[in-house]
Structure formats: C-alpha cells, structure tokens
C-alpha positions as CSV (number, residue, x, y, z in Angstrom):
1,X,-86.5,45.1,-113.6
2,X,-85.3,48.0,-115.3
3,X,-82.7,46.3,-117.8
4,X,-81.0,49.6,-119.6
5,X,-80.0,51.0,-116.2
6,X,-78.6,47.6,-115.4
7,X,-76.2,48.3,-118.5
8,X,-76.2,51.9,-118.2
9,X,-76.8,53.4,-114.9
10,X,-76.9,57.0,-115.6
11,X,-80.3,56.3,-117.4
12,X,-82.4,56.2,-114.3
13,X,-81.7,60.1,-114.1
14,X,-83.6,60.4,-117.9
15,X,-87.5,60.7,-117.6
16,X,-89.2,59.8,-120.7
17,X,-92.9,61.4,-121.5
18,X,-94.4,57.8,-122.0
19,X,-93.9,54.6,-120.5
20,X,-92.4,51.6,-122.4
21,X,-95.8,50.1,-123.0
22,X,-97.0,53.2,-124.3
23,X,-93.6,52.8,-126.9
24,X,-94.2,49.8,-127.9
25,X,-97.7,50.7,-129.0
26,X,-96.8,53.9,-130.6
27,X,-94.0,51.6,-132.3
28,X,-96.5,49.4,-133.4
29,X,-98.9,52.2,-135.1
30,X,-95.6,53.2,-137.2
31,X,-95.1,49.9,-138.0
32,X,-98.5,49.2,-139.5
33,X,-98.8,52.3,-141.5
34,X,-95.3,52.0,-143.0
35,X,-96.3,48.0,-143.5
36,X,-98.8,49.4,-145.7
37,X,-96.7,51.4,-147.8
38,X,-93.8,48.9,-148.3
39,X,-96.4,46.9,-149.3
40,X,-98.3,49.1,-151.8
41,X,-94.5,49.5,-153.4
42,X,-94.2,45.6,-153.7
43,X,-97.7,44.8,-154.9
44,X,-96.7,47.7,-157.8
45,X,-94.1,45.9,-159.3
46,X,-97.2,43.9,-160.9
47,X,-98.8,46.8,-162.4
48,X,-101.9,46.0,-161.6
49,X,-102.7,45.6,-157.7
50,X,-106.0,42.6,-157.8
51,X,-108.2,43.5,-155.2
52,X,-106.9,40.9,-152.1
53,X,-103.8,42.8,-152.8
54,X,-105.4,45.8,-151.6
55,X,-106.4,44.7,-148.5
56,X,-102.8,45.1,-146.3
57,X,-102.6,48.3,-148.3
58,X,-105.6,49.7,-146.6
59,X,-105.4,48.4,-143.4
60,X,-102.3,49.4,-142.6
61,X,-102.7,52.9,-142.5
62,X,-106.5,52.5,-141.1
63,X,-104.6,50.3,-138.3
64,X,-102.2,52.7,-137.7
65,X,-104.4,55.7,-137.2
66,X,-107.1,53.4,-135.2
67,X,-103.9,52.6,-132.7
68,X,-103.0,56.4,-132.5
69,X,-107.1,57.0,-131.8
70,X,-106.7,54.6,-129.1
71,X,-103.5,56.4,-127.4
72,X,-105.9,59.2,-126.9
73,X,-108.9,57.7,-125.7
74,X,-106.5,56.0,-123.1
75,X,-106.0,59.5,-121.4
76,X,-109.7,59.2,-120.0
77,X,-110.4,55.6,-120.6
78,X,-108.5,53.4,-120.7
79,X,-110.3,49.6,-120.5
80,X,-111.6,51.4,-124.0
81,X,-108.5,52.2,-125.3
82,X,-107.2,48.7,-124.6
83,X,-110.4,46.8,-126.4
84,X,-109.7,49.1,-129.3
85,X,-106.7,48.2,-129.3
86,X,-106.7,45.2,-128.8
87,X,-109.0,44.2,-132.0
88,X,-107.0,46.3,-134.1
89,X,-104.3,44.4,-133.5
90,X,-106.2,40.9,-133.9
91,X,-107.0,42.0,-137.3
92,X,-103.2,42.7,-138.2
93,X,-102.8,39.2,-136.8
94,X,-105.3,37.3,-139.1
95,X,-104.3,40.1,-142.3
96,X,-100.7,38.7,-141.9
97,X,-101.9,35.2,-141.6
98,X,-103.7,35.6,-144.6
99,X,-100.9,37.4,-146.6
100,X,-98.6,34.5,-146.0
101,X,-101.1,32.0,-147.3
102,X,-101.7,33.8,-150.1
103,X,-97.7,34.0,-150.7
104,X,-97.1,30.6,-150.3
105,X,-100.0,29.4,-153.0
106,X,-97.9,31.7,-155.4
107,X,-94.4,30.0,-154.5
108,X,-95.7,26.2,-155.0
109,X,-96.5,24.3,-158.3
110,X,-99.4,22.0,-157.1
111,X,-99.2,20.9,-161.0
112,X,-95.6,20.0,-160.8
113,X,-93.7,16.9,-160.5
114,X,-93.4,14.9,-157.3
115,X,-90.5,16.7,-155.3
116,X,-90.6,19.7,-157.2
117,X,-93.8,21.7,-156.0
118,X,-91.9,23.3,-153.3
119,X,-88.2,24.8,-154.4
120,X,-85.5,26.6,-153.1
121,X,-85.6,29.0,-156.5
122,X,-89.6,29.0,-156.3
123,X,-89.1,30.4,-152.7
124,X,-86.5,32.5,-153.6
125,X,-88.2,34.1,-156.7
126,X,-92.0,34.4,-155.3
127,X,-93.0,36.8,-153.1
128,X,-91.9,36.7,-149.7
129,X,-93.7,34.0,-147.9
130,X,-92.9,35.4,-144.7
131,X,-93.1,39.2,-145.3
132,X,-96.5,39.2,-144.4
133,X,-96.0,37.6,-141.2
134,X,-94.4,41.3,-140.0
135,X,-98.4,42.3,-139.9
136,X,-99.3,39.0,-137.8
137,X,-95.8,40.0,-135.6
138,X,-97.3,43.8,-135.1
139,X,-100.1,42.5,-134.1
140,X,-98.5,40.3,-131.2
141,X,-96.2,42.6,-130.1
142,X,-98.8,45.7,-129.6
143,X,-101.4,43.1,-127.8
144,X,-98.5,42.4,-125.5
145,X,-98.1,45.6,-124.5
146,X,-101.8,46.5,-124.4
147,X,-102.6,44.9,-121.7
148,X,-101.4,46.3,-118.3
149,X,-99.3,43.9,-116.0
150,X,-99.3,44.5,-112.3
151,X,-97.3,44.4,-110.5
152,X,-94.5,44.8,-113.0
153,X,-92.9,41.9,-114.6
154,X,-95.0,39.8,-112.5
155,X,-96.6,38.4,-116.0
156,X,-99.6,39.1,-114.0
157,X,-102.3,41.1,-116.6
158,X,-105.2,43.3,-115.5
159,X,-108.1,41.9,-117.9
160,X,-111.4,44.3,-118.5
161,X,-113.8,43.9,-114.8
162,X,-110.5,43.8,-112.9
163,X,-110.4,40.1,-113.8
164,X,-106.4,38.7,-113.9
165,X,-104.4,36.4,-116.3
166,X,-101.6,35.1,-115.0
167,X,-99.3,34.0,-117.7
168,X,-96.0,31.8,-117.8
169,X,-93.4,34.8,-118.5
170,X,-93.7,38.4,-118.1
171,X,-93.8,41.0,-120.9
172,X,-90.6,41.7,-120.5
173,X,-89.2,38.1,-121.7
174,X,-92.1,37.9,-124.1
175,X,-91.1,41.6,-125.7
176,X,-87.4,39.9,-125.9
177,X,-88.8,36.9,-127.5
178,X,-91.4,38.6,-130.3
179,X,-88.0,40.7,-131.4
180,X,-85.9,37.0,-131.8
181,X,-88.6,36.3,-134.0
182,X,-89.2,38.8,-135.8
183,X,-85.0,39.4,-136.4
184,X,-85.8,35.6,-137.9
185,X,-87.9,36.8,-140.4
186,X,-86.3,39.6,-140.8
187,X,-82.8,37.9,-141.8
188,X,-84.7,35.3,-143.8
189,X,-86.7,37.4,-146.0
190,X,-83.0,39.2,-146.3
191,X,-81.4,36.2,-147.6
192,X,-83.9,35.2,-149.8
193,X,-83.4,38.9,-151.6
194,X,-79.8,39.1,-151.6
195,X,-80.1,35.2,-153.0
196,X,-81.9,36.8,-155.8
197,X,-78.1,38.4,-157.0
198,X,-76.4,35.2,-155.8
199,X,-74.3,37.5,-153.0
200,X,-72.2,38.5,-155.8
201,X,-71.3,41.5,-153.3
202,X,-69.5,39.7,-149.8
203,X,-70.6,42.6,-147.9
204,X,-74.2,41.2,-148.4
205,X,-73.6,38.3,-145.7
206,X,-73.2,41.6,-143.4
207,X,-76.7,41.5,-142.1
208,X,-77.1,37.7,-142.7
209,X,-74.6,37.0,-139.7
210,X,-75.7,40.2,-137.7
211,X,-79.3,39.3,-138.2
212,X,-78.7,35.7,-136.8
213,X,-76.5,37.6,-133.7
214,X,-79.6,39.3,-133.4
215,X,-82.1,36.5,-133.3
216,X,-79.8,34.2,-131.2
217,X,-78.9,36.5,-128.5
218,X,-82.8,37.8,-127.1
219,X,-84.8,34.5,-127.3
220,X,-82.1,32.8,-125.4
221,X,-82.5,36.2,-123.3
222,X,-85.9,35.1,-123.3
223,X,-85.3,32.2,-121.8
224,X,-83.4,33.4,-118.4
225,X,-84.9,33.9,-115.6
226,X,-82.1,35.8,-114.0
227,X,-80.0,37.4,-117.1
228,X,-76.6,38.8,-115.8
229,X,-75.5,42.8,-116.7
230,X,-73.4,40.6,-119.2
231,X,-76.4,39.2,-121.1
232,X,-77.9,42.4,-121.2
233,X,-74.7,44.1,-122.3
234,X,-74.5,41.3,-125.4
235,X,-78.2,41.8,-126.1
236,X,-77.9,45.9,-126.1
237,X,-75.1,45.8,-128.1
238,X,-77.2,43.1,-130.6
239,X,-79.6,45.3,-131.1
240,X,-77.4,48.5,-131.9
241,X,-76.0,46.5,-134.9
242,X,-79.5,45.6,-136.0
243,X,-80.1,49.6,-136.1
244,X,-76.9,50.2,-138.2
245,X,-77.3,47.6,-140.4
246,X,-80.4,48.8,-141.4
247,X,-79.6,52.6,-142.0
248,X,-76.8,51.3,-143.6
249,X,-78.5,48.8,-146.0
250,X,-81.4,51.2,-146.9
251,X,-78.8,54.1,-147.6
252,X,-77.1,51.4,-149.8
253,X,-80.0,50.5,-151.3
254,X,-81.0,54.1,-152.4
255,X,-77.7,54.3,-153.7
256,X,-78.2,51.3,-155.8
257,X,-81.6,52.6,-157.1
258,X,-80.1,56.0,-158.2
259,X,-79.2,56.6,-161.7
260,X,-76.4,59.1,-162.7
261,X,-75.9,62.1,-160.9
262,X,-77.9,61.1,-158.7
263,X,-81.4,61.0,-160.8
264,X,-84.3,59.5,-158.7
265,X,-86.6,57.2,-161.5
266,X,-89.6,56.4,-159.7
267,X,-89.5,52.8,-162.0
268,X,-86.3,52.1,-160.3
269,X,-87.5,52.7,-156.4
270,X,-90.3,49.8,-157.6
271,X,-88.4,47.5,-159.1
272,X,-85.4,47.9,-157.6
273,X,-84.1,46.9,-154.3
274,X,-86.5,47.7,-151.9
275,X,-85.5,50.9,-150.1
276,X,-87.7,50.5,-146.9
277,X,-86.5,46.7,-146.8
278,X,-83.4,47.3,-144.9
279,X,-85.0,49.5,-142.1
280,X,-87.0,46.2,-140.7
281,X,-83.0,45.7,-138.9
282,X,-83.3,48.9,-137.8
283,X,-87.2,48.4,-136.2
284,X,-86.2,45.0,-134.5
285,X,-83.1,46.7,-132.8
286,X,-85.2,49.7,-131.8
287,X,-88.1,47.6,-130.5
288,X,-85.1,45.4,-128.8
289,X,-84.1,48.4,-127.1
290,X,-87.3,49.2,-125.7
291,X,-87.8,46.4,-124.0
292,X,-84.7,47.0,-122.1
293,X,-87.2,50.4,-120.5
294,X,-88.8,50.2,-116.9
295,X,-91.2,48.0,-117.2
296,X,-93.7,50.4,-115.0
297,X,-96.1,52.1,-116.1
C-alpha cells in the first residue's frame, strides 16, 4: 500500500526515477560512507587511531562505493547485484557488532568493586556503546530492501534460483520498525552526550522528547496490520521533526564549535560537539519517510 498518498494524495501524480527499494539502498551507501567519516572524527580525538580503530574507518567508504557498484550492476543483473549487496551489508552488520563490543570493554572496570564495573558516568563518559550499532542497523535496513518482494507487501521475497521466503511481516512494517530502532539509538547516544554538560541548556531535552515521539510512533506502526490515514498522518509528521531536529542541532552544534567571528579551529570540530551527530535525527526521519513510498518496484 502506498502510505504517503494515503496522507497526501496529490503524490501519486509525482514519478520518482527510482523505486523505494532502490532509496533505501542508495540511503544506505550514504549512510556507510558518512559512518566512516563521523567515525574517523571520533577515533581522532585520541590522537592516535590503534589499528582496530581503523577498521570502520575503512569500510565505510569501501562499503559505500561497493553498494553504489552494485546499483549498477543491477541495470543488467540483478541476482548479482543483490549477492553483492547483500554481503556488503553482512559485513556492516558484524563491523557494528564488533564496534559495540569493543565500546563496551572500554566503558566497564572488570577490576572494580562489586557493583561498580558497570556505571551510569562510565557509560556516559566512554565511547558510545551503541554508536557502532548504526553500522550493524545499515546493514539490516539495506538487506531489507535488497531483496525483491513479490507481490508487494506480501512479505513474500524472491531468493537467488527463483526460490521464495515467506516472512512474518512485509518490508514495509519491517522498514517502519528498523527506523523505531534506530531513532532508539539515536536518542540514547543523544542523551548520553548532552548528559556529558548535565543539560545545563533546557533546549537540549528538545530532541530527547522528539526522539522518543519518533521511536514510539513507527514500531507501534509496525505493529498494525491495518494503520488508519490517522496513524500515518502521526507517523509522517514524527518523522518531519526528526529531520528538523537534526538540521537544527547540527547547525547549533557548528555554532557552538566556532570561535569569534566566526573562526573555524579544526581542534574544536574534533573535540567539540560532534557536528555530524545531530544529522542521525535527520537520516532516521528521511529513511521514515521513505518507507511511506510505493512499495513496487
């Protein structure tokens, strides 16, 4: 069912050059080569990046280019495109996986007293557990739409040899679900910043209510099989916050990172608040808004 006409009519007059699937994967190729430099700028604040540290650095620019590659090849071929695709993304899953184990060994004290390996100011002052996770989310959301479903939102996927999968949901309802999730992280990783200045500034619990909106609102989406135009109307405009609070918060965050007149210190963009940070609203309420597309290919 095509949701954003069901909100907004006049859209089924508006032909886009590629198919929702097609966006979600070309989201997904920005998403891994931007991944890779927010993380080079976090892994700098060090000032020296150890060689595991490297590894999401690299691969998320290879990733991204590998994903593009595979847009091409799926002019001609597409069973190919969608294997290549496919292990891409597996990798991004098990990089994020390994990222977040990595983070949490650095925010625990296995040497500390009982009750005190694991803390709210350790979690708070390491590095974020569950950033990595966004590789490991990337990962899920571009295998979800690799794979082509027939007939739409039928949740019925065409598997290489013309084999079939026939899953519980469709790819709609799991497109709206990966975005709850990955708003959750998003808002968490957000608190656990702005917890680093103690919200000394009240317009910091801005995206810490909007980001829960936004994380409520599509998996309970998720989870109707019928969803009203109302639903859809809360969800759309859920997901049109998400994208203002995050142009908003990284133009804040610029702002922050400035010195007078308006002097750019490179020092500052490092150790700073993180610039790019903010924009991860603004990808969860873009990807949100996808999924709303014709599900047809």
């Amino acid at each position: 069912m095509y949701h954003l006409a069901t909100v907004f009519p006049p859209v089924t007059r508006v032909r886009l050059p590629l198919s929702r699937d097609q966006l979600m994967l070309l989201m997904a190729a920005v998403n891994e080569v931007f991944l890779g430099i927010d993380i080079y700028l976090a892994h700098s604040i060090s000032g020296t990046i150890v060689p595991n540290e490297w590894i999401p650095i690299i691969y998320g620019p290879v990733a991204g280019a590998l994903l593009l590659l595979a847009g091409l090849v799926a002019l001609r071929r597409r069973s190919l495109a969608t294997v290549i695709a496919t292990v891409v993304l597996v990798g991004s899953v098990v990089v994020g996986l390994l990222g977040a184990y990595f983070h949490v060994v650095r925010a625990i004290l296995p040497s500390g007293p009982a009750g005190q390996q694991v803390s709210v100011s350790l979690l708070v002052w390491a590095p974020p557990v569950l950033g990595p996770l966004t590789f490991s989310l990337t990962g899920w959301l571009g295998i979800s739409a690799a794979w082509r479903e027939d007939p739409a939102d039928s949740g019925n996927l065409i598997l290489l040899g013309g084999r079939r999968l026939q899953l519980p949901f469709s790819k709609t309802r799991a497109f709206f679900f990966i975005v709850g999730l990955g708003t959750l992280a998003t808002v968490i990783s957000s608190v656990l910043d702005h917890a680093r200045v103690q919200f000394e500034n009240p317009w910091l619990w801005f995206p810490t209510v909007v980001g829960i909106f936004g994380t409520v609102v599509p998996i309970v989406l998720a989870a109707a099989d019928e969803p009203t135009r109302g639903d859809l109307t809360t969800y759309t405009a859920a997901m049109i916050l998400l994208i203002v609070v995050g142009v908003v918060g990284a133009v804040l965050h610029v702002e922050e990172n400035l010195i007078a007149e308006g002097t750019v210190v490179t020092e500052r963009f490092i150790r700073g608040a993180p610039f790019l940070a903010p924009l991860l609203f603004t990808n969860m309420g873009s990807l949100g808004l996808f999924a709303l597309l014709d599900p047809a290919e």
